[in-house]
C-alpha positions in Angstrom: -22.3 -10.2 -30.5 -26.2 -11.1 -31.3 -29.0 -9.0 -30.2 -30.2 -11.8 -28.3 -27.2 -12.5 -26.4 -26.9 -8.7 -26.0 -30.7 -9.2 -24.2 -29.2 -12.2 -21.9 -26.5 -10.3 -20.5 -28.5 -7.0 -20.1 -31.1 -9.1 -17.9 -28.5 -10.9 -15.9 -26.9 -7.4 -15.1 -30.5 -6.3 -13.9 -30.6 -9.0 -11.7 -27.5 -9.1 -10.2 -28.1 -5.8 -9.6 -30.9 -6.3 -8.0 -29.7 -9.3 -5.9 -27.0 -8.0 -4.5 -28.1 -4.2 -3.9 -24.7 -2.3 -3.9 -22.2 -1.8 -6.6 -19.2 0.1 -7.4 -17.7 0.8 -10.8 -13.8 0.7 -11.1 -11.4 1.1 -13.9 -8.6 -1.4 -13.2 -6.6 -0.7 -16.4 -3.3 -0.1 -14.8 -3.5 -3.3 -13.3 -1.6 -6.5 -14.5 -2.8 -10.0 -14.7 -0.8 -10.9 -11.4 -2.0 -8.0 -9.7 -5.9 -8.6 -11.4 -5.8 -12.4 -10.1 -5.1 -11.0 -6.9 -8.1 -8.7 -6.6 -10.1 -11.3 -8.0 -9.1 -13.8 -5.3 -9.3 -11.4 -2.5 -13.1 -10.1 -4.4 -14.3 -14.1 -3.8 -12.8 -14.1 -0.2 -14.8 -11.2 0.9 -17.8 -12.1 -0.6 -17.9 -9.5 -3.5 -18.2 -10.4 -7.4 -16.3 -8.5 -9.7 -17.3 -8.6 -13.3 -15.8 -6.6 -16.6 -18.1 -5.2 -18.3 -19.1 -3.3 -21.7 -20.3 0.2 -20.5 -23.1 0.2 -22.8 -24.6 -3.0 -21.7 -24.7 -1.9 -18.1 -26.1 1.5 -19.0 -29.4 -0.5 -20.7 -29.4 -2.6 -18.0 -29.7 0.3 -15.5 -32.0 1.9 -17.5 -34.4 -1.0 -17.6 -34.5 -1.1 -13.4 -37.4 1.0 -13.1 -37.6 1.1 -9.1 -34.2 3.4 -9.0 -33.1 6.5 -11.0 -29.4 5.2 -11.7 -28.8 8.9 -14.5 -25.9 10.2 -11.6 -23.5 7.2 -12.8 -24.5 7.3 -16.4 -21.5 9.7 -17.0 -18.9 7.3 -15.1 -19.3 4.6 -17.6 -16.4 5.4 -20.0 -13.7 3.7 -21.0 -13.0 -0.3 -19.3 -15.1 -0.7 -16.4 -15.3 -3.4 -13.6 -18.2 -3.8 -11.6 -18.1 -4.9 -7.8 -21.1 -6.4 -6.9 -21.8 -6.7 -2.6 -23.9 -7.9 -0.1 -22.5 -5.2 2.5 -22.2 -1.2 1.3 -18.8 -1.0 2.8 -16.9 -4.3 1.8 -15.4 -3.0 -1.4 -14.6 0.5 -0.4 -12.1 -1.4 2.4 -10.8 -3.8 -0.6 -10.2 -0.8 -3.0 -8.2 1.4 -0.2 -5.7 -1.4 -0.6 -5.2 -1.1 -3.8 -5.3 2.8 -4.0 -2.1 2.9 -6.2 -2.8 0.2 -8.7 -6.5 1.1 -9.2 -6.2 4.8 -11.2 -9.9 5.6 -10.1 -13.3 4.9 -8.2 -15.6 6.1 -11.0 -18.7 5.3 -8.9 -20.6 3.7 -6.4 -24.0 2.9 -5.5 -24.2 2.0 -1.8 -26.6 2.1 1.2 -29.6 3.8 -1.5 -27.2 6.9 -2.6 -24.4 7.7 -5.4 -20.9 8.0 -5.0 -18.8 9.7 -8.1 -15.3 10.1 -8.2 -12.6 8.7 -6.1 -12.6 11.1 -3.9 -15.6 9.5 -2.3 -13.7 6.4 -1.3 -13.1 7.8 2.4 -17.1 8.4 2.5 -17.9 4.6 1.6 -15.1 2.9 3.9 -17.0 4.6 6.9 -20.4 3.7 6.0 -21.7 0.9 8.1 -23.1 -2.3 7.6 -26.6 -3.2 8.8 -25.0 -5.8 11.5 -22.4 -2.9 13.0 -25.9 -0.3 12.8 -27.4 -3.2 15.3 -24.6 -4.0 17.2 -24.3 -0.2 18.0 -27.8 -0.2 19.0 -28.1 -3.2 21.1 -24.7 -2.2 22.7 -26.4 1.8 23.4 -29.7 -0.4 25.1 -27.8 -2.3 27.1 -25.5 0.1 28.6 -28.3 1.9 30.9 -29.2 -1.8 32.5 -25.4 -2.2 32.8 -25.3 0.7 35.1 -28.1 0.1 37.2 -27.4 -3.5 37.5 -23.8 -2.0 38.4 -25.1 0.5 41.3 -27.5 -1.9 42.7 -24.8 -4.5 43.0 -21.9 -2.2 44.6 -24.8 -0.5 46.9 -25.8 -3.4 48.2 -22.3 -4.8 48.5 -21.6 -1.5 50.7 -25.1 -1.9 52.8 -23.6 -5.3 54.0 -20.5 -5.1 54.3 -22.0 -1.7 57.0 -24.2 -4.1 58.3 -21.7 -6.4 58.8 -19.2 -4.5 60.6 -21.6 -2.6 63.0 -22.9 -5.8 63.8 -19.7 -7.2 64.6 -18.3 -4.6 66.6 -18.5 -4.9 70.4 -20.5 -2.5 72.3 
């Protein structure tokens, strides 16, 4: 491979990277093309990009991202590595715990601004949230003060007149 062509695919790294904001390295060796196509497919489904790529063109790339310190996953990049690009932190932790036996090892992560190594951390990424279920859980812990007020001033007044009501209808 040229030099420059070596440059072209260390800047598109860096920006993907960049654009997409959390990544996880995987070694899918043990997996064969069936099973590969498979991942791939279900990858584009959910919204992730998975790319192969050659270790040492990812570790330049990271290196040349000056805004984050990307040394804790220097030591995962050995031997074939897939990168899963995503949108949402917890997306390909959910896709990989499917395919715990065919895919040998998580090497790392980098989700929600921290580091993952090892696949022991899988667990740890599948229960990270996204920023829509961190709002949801907000809006839904707002709301359900106002639901219980709204509630107790609708069954007291409910009880007032239905008192009302029957001592006014009872004969004296």
């Amino acid at each position: 491979m040229r030099k420059e062509d070596k440059g072209v695919i260390i800047g598109q790294l860096a920006e993907t990277v960049k654009q997409y904001g959390h990544f996880y390295l995987v070694d899918t060796t043990a997996m064969d093309a069936a099973k590969t196509s498979e991942l791939r497919r279900k990858c584009f489904k959910a919204g992730i990009k998975l790319v192969v790529v050659k270790n040492s063109l990812l570790h330049k790339a990271l290196m040349s991202m000056e805004d984050v310190d990307f040394s804790p996953l220097f030591d995962s990049l050995k031997g074939t590595t897939s990168v899963m690009f995503s949108e949402v932190a917890n997306a390909p932790a959910k896709l990989l715990k499917e395919y715990k036996e065919e895919i040998p090892a998580l090497k790392a992560a980098y989700a929600e601004e921290g580091f993952y190594v090892g696949a022991n951390q899988l667990d740890a990424l599948c229960n990270i949230k996204s920023k829509n279920e961190v709002i949801a859980d907000i809006i839904a812990l707002l709301q359900s003060p106002a639901k219980n007020v709204i509630s107790a001033l609708q069954s007291g007044g409910n009880t007032i007149h239905g008192v009302l009501k029957t001592l006014g209808e009872r004969a004296e």
